[in-house]
C-alpha positions in Angstrom: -0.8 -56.4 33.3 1.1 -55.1 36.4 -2.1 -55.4 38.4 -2.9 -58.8 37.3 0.2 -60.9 36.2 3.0 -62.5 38.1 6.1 -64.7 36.8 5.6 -67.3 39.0 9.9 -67.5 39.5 10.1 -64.0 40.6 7.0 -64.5 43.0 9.0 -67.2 44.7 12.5 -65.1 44.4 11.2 -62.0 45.5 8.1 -63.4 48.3 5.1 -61.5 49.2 5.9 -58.0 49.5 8.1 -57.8 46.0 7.3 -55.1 43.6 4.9 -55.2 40.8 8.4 -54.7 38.2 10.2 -57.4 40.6 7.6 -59.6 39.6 8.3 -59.7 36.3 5.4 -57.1 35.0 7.6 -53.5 33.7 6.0 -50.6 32.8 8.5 -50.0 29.7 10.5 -52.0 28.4 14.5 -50.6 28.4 14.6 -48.6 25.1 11.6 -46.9 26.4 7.9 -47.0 25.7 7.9 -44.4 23.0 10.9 -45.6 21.2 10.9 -46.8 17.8 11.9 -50.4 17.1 14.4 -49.8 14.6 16.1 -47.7 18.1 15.6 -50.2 20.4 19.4 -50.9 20.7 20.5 -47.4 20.1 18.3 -46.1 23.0 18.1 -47.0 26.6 15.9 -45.2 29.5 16.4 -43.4 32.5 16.7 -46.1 35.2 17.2 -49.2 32.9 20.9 -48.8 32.1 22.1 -52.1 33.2 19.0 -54.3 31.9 19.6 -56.7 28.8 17.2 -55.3 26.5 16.9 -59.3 24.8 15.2 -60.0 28.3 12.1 -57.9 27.9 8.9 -58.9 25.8 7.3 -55.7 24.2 3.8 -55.9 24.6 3.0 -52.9 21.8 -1.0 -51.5 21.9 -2.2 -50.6 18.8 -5.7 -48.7 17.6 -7.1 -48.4 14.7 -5.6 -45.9 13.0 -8.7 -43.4 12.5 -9.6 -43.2 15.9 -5.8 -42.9 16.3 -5.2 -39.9 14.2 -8.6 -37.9 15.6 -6.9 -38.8 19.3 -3.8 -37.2 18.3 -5.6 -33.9 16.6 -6.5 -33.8 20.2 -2.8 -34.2 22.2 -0.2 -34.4 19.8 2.6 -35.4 22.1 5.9 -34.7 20.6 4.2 -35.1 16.5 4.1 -32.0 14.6 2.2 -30.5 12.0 0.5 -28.2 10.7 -3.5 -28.3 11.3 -4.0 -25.7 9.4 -5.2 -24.7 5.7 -2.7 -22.1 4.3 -4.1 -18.8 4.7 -7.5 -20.0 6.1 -8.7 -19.6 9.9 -9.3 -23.0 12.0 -7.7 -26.3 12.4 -8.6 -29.6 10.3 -8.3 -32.9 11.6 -6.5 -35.0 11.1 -5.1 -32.5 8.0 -3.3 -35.6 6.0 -3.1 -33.8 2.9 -3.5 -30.1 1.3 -7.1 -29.1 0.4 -5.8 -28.2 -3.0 -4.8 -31.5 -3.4 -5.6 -34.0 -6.3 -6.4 -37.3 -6.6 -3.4 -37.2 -9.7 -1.6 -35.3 -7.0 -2.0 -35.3 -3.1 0.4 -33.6 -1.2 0.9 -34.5 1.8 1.1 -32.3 5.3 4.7 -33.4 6.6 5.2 -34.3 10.2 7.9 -34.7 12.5 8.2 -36.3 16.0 10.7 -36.7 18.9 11.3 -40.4 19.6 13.9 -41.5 21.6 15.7 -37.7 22.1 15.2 -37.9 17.9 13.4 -35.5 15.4 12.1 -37.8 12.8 10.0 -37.3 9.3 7.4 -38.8 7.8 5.0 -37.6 4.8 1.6 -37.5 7.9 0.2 -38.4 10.1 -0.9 -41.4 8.5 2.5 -42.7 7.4 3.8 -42.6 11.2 1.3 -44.9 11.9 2.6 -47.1 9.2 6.0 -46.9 10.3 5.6 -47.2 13.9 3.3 -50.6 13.1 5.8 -52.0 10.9 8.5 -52.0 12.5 8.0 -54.2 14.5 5.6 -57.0 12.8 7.4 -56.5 9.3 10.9 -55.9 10.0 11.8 -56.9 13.6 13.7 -60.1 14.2 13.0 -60.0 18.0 10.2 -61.4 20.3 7.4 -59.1 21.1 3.5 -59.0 21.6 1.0 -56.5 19.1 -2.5 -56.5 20.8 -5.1 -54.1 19.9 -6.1 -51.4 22.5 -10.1 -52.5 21.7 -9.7 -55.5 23.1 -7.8 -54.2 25.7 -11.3 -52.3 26.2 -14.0 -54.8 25.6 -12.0 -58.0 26.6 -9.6 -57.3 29.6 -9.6 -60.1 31.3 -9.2 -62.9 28.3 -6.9 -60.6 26.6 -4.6 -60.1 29.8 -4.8 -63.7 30.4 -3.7 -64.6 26.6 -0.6 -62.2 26.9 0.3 -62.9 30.5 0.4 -67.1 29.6 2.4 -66.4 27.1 4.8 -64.6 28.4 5.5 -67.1 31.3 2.9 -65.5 33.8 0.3 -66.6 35.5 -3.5 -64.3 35.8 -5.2 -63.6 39.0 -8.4 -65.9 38.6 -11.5 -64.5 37.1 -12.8 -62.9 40.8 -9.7 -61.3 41.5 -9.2 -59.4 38.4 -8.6 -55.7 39.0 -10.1 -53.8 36.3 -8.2 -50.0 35.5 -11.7 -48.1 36.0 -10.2 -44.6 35.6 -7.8 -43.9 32.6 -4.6 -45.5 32.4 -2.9 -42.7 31.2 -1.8 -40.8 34.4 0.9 -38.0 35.4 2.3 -34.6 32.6 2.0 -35.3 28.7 -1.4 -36.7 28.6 -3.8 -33.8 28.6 -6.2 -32.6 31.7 -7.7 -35.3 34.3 -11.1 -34.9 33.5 -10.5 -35.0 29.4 -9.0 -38.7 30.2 -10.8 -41.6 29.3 -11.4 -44.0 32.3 -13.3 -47.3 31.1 -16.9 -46.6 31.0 -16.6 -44.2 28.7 -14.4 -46.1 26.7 -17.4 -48.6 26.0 -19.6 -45.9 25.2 -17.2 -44.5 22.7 -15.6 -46.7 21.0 -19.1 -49.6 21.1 -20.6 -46.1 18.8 -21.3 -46.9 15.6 -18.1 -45.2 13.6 -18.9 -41.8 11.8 -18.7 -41.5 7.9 -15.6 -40.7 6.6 -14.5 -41.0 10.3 -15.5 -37.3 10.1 -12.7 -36.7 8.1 -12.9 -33.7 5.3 -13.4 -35.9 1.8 -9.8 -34.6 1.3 -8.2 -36.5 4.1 -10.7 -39.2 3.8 -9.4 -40.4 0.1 -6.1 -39.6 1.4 -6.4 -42.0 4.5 -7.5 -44.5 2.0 -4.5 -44.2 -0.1 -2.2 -43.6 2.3 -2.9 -46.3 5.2 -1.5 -49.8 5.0 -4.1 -52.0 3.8 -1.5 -55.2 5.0 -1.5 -54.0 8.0 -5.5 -52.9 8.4 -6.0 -56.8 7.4 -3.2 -58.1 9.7 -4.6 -56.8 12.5 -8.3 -57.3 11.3 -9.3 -53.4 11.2 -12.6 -52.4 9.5 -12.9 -49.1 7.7 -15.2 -46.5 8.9 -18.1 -46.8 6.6 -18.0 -44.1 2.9 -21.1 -43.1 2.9 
């Protein structure tokens, strides 16, 4: 978005050598990127103290939640819990519930996470996708923008132009269009360089048929199932990985 949109206003306020952000494209919002919504007015970031948070559109990426959850097995971020079977050597991914769980009763492996300087709970991994999600298109009363990271990845161009019109913008035309070859994740907190996905790889991976199960243990896999919101799976027009 920063690379390719422009409010046409601040193009004419700020002329030809404005910022990227003085044109209108930010890379956070003011609450801050990894802030929940339900924080958004109890939270401001460094360097956006005097910015009326009713003035910025969220555009929130979302992913399907089981390539999600096997992304964070890999870099956690500030989540935490335990990969781990009680007793037994090795981690398990993405370690939703106890092995020794039943179907009468799962137990879930409780996280926590740091969002917005706050330790919060939730009963997995799963559920703080659910949360997050919801937030915002069930319980938010505020303008924003949920676009899924796959077409971020196999439609950049028509998806950047869809958000950028309607947030008041204008796209570069089809030619100009700078494509984000190497990962867009850059600087601390998001693992090594060379274990970043830039976009070529990105096609390969995610245009792979999807594993069974995800390649989840049958454990996590009937507790994904259970435990996933199925409204918002539909919603945002996710497929399951196939059973079998």
């Amino acid at each position: 978005m920063k690379e390719n949109c422009v409010i046409p206003e601040r193009l004419t306020k700020y002329g030809p050598k404005g910022t990227k952000e003085e044109y209108g494209i930010r890379w956070q919002c003011p609450w801050g990127k990894h802030t929940n919504a339900k924080n958004r007015q109890n939270h401001t970031a460094p360097n956006n103290a005097f910015n009326n948070k009713d003035d910025c559109l969220p555009i929130v990426t979302i992913r399907n939640p089981f390539d999600w959850m096997k992304s964070m097995c890999k870099l956690s971020y500030t989540a935490i819990w335990s990969m781990r079977e009680r007793g037994k050597k090795g981690n398990i991914c993405p370690h939703l519930v106890y092995a020794n769980s039943t179907s009468e009763k799962r137990v879930p492996v409780e996280l926590k996470v740091k969002l917005a300087e706050k330790w919060l709970s939730f009963r997995s991994l799963a559920h703080l996708w659910n949360q997050w999600y919801s937030e915002y298109w069930r319980d938010s009363h505020f303008p924003f923008l949920i676009v899924r990271f796959e077409d971020l990845i196999f439609r950049q161009y028509d998806t950047t132009k869809i958000i950028c019109n309607c947030g008041g913008g204008v796209v570069k035309p089809k030619g100009m269009f700078k494509y984000i070859v190497n990962s867009a994740k850059q600087g601390p907190g998001h693992g090594k360089q060379e274990e970043r996905t830039g976009m070529i790889q990105a096609w390969i991976k995610y245009g792979k048929p999807k594993e069974v199960k995800a390649g989840f243990s049958d454990q996590d896999w009937d507790a994904a199932i259970e435990f996933i919101s199925h409204d918002l799976m539909e919603q945002m027009g996710y497929s399951y990985p196939p059973s079998e």
